[in-house]
BAZATOR-832877 format. One line per field, with one value per residue (C-alpha): residue number from 1; chain; x, y negated, z negated. Coordinates in steps of 0.001 Angstrom, whole numbers. Layout:
REM residues N
pos c(NUM / ...)
unit c(A / ...)
u c(X / ...)
v c(Y / ...)
w c(Z / ...)
//
This chain:
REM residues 272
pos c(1 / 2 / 3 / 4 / 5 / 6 / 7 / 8 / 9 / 10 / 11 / 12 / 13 / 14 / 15 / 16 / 17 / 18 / 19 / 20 / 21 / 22 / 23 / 24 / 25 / 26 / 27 / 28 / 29 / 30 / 31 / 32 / 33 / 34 / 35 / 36 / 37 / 38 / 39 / 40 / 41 / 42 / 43 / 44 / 45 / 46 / 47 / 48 / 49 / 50 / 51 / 52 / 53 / 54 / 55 / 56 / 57 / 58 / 59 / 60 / 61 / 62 / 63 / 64 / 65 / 66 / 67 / 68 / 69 / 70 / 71 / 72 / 73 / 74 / 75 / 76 / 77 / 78 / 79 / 80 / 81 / 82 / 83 / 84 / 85 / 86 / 87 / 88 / 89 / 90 / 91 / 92 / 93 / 94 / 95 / 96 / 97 / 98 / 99 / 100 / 101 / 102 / 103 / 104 / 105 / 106 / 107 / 108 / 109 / 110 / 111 / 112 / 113 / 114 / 115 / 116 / 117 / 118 / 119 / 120 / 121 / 122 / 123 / 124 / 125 / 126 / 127 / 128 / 129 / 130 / 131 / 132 / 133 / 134 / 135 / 136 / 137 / 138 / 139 / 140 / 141 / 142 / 143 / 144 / 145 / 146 / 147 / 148 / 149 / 150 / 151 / 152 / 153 / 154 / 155 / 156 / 157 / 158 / 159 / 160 / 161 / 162 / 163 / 164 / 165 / 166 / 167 / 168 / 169 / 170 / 171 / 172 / 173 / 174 / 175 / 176 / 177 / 178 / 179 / 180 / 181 / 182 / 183 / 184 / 185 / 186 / 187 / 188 / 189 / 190 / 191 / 192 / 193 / 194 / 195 / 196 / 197 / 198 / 199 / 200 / 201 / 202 / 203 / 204 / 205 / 206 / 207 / 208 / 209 / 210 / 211 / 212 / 213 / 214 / 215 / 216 / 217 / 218 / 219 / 220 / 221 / 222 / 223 / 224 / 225 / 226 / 227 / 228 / 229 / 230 / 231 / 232 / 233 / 234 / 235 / 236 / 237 / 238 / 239 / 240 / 241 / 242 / 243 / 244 / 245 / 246 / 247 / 248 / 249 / 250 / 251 / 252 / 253 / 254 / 255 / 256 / 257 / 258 / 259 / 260 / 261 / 262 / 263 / 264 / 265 / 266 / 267 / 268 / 269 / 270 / 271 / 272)
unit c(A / A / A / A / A / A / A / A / A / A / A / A / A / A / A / A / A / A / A / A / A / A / A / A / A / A / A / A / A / A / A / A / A / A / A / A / A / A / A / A / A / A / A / A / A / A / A / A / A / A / A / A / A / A / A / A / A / A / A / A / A / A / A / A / A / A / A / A / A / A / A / A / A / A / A / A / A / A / A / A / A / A / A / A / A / A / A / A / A / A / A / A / A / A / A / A / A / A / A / A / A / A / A / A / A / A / A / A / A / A / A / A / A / A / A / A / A / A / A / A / A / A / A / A / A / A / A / A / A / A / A / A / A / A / A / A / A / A / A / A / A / A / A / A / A / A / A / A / A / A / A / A / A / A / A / A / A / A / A / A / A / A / A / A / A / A / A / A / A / A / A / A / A / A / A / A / A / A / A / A / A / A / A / A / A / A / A / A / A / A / A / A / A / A / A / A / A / A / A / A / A / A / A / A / A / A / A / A / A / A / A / A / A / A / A / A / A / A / A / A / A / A / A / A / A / A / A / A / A / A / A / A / A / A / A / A / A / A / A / A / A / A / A / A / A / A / A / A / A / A / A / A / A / A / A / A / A / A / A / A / A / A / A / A / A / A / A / A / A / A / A / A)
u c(32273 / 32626 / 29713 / 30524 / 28577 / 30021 / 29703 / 30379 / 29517 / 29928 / 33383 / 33246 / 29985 / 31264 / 31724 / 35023 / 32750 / 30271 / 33027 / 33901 / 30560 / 29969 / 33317 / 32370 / 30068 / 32772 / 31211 / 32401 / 35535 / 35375 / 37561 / 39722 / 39290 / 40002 / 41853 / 39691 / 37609 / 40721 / 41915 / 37910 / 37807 / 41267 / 40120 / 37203 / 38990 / 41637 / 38831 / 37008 / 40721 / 42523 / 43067 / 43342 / 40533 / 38542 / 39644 / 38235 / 34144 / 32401 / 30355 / 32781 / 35047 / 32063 / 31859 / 35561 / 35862 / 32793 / 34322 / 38405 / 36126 / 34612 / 37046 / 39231 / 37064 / 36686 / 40486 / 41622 / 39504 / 40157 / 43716 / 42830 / 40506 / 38552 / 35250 / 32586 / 30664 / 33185 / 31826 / 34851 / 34632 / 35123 / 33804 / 33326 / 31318 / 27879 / 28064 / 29118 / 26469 / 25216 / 28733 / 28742 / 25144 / 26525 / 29238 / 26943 / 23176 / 21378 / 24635 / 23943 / 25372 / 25721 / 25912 / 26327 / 25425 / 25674 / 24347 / 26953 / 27184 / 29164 / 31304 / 32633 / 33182 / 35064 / 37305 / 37830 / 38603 / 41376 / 43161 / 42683 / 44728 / 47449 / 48813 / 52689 / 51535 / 51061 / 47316 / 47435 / 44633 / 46446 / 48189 / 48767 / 50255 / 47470 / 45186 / 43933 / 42207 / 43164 / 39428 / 37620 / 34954 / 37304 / 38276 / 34675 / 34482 / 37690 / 36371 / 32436 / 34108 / 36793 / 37709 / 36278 / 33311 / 32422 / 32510 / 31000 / 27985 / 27596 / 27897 / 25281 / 22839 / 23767 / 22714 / 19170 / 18183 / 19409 / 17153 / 20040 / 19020 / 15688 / 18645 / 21223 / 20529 / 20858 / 22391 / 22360 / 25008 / 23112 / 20302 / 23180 / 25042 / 21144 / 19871 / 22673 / 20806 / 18199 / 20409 / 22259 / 19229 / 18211 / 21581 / 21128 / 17665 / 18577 / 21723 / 19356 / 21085 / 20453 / 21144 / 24259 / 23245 / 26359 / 27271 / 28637 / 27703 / 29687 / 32657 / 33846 / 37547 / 39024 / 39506 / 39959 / 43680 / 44596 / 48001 / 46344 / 49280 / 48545 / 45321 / 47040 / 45416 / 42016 / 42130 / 41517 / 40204 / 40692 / 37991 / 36660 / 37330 / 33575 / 30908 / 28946 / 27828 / 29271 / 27109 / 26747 / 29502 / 29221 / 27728 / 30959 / 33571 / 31344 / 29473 / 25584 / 26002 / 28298 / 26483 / 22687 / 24556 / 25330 / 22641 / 20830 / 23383 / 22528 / 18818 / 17901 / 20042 / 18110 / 14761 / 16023 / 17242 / 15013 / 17592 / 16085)
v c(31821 / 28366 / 27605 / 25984 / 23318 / 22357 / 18754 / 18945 / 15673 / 13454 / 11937 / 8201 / 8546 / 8230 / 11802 / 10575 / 8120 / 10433 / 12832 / 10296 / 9284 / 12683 / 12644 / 10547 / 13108 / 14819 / 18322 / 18409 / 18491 / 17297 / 17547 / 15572 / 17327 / 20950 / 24017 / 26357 / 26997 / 27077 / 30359 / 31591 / 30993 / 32977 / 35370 / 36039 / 35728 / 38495 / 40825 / 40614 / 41785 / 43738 / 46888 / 48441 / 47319 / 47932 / 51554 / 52152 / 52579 / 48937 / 48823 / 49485 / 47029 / 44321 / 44527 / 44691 / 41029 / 39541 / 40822 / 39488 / 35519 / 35667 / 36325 / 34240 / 31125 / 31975 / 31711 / 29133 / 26843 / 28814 / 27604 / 23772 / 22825 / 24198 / 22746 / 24435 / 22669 / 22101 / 20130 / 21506 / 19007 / 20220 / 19521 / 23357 / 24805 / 23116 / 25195 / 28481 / 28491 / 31649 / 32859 / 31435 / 32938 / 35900 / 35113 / 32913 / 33237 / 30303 / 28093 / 23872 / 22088 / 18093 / 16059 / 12290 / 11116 / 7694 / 5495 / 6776 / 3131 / 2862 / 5608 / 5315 / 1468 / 2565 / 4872 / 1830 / -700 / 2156 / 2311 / -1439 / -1803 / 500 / -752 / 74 / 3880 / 7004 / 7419 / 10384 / 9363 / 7262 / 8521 / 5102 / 6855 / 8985 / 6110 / 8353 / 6147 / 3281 / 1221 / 1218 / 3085 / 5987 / 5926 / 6659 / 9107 / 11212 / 10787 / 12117 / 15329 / 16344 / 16000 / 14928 / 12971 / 15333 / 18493 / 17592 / 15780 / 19733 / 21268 / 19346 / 19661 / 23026 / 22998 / 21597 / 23859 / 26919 / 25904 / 25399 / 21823 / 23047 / 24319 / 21042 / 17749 / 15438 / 11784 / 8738 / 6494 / 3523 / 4522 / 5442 / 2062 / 92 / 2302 / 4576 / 5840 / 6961 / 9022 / 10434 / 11835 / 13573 / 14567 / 16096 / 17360 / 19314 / 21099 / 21652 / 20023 / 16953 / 13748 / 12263 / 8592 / 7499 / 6581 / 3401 / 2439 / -1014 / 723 / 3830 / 4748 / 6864 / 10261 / 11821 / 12142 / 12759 / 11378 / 9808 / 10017 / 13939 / 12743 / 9953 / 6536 / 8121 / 8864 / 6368 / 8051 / 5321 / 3566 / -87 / -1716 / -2811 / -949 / -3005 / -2254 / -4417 / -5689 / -3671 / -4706 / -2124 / -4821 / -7214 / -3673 / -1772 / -4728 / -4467 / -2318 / 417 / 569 / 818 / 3676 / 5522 / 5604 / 6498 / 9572 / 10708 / 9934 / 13714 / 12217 / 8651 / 10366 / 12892 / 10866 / 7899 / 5131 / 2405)
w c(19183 / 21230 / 22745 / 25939 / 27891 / 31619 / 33068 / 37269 / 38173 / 41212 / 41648 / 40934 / 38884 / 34841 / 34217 / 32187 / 30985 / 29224 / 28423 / 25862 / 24908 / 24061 / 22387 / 19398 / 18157 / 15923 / 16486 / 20161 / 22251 / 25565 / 28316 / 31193 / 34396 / 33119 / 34783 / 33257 / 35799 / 38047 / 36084 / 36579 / 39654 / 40790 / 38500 / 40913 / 44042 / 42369 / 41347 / 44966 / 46315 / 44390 / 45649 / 42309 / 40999 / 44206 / 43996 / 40689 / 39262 / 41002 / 37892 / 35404 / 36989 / 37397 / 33486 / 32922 / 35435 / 33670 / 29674 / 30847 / 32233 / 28815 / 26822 / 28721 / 28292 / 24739 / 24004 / 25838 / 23795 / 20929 / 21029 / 21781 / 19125 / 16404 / 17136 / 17779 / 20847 / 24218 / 27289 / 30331 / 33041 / 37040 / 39873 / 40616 / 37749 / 39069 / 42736 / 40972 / 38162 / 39505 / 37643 / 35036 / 34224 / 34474 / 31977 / 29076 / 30499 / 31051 / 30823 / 30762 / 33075 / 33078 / 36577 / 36844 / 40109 / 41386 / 44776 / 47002 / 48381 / 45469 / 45348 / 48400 / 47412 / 44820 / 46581 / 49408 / 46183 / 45139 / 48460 / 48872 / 45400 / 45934 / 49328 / 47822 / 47284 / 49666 / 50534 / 52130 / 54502 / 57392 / 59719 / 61850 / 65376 / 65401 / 64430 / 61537 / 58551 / 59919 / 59555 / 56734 / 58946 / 59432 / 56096 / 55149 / 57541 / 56117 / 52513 / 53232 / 55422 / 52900 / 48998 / 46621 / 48177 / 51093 / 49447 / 46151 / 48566 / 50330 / 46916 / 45337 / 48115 / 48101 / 44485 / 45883 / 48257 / 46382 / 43109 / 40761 / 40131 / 38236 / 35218 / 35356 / 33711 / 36463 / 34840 / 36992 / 36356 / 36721 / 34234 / 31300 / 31970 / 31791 / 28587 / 27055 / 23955 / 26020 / 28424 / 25932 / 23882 / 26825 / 26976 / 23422 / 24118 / 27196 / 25477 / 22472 / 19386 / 17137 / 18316 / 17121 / 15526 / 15626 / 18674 / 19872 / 22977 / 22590 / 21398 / 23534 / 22786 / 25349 / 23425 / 26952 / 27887 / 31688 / 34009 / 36931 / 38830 / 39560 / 41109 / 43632 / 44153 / 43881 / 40256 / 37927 / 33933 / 31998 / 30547 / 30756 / 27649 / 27395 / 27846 / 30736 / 33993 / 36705 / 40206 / 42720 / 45115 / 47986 / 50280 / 49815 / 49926 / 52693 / 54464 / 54934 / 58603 / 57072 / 53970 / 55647 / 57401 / 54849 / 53107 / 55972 / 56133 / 52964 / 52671 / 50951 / 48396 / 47801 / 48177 / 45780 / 42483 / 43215 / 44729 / 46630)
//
């Protein structure tokens, strides 16, 4: 039996990044962003409305949903690898742990986070380099997107900033965050060994010596084209944090607003 360990991080944040890390521990396979819990998750939404299945025995059919997830989780990674440790990366698992504790109790789940300053800097240096591509955020007539202010605006109320913002607040309030292993992006760029043997320590296992910190080969495959100008998975050759640039990308006024906007989240991981 796999045993199966979820990472739902922040977009922008080096989830791809410690998807590899983890990677180089030959024990585990990791990961791109994964359709699994896609094929959960439409599971669920089929079980909740199916007629047949509402018309039959609600517990029987509880047991048969939860059995058909597992076993369905069980084989698809049965038929990718033979390894016994997985780490699935999506956005979703984090805000639907409840779930998945019903399906593999007490279920680990890994979420980078990172000054949002910088993630939406990031998603502004993506649009800024692909001026020859479709956004799918302006709409000039309609002056939609059109300022970087507006841009920022469509980003924090939609995908994937905006809704993985609500879900992880949701995550907050609702308690969930006492059973996830919160990673900050900064801290594993500033000490890696030290983030990743908390890493180890919260899933339980041995730390992995072995790990290269100046050497991370992507082992992570994904085409980036699927994801538009937003998606970028491939790694940095070197392993180095860059300076924070929001400042120069966002300008002080937009930037003091935003992390005015999301000051639970400052308060909460201990950004300045």
């Amino acid at each position: 039996m796999k045993n199966i360990f979820f990472n739902s991080s922040l977009p922008r944040a080096g989830s791809t990044l410690i998807q590899n890390l983890i990677a180089q521990n030959p024990e585990f396979y990791c990961t791109p962003t994964s359709g699994l819990g896609d094929l959960v998750l439409n599971a669920k939404n089929t079980y909740a409305h199916s007629q047949a299945i509402l018309s039959q025995d609600k517990e029987a059919m509880e047991r048969a949903f939860l059995g058909f997830c597992r076993a369905g989780m069980q084989g698809f990674f049965n038929n990718l690898t033979p390894k016994e440790f997985i780490v699935d990366k999506s956005r979703d698992w984090g805000i639907h742990y409840n779930l998945l504790n019903m399906l593999y109790p007490n279920p680990k789940v890994i979420c980078m986070v990172r000054d949002v300053r910088s993630i939406y800097s990031s998603m502004e240096k993506n649009f800024r380099k692909n001026p020859h591509r479709e956004n799918h955020i302006q709409d000039a007539p309609k002056l939609v997107g059109t300022t970087l202010n507006k841009r920022i605006d469509i980003w924090a109320d939609g995908v994937p900033v905006g809704i993985s913002m609500d879900r992880l607040k949701d995550c907050i309030q609702q308690g969930i965050d006492k059973k996830m292993l919160f990673i900050r992006y900064e801290d594993l760029m500033a000490n890696p060994e030290n983030e990743m043997k908390r890493l180890y320590e919260y899933l339980e296992l041995p730390y992995y010596e072995a790990h290269d910190f100046e050497n991370v080969t992507q082992l992570t495959q994904e085409n980036d084209l699927i994801h538009g100008i937003y998606g970028d998975h491939t790694l940095r050759p070197k392993f180095e944090r860059k300076p924070d640039d929001y400042d120069e990308i966002l300008g002080y006024e937009l930037s003091n607003s935003i992390k005015n906007t999301y000051k639970w989240f400052y308060n909460y991981f201990g950004y300045v």
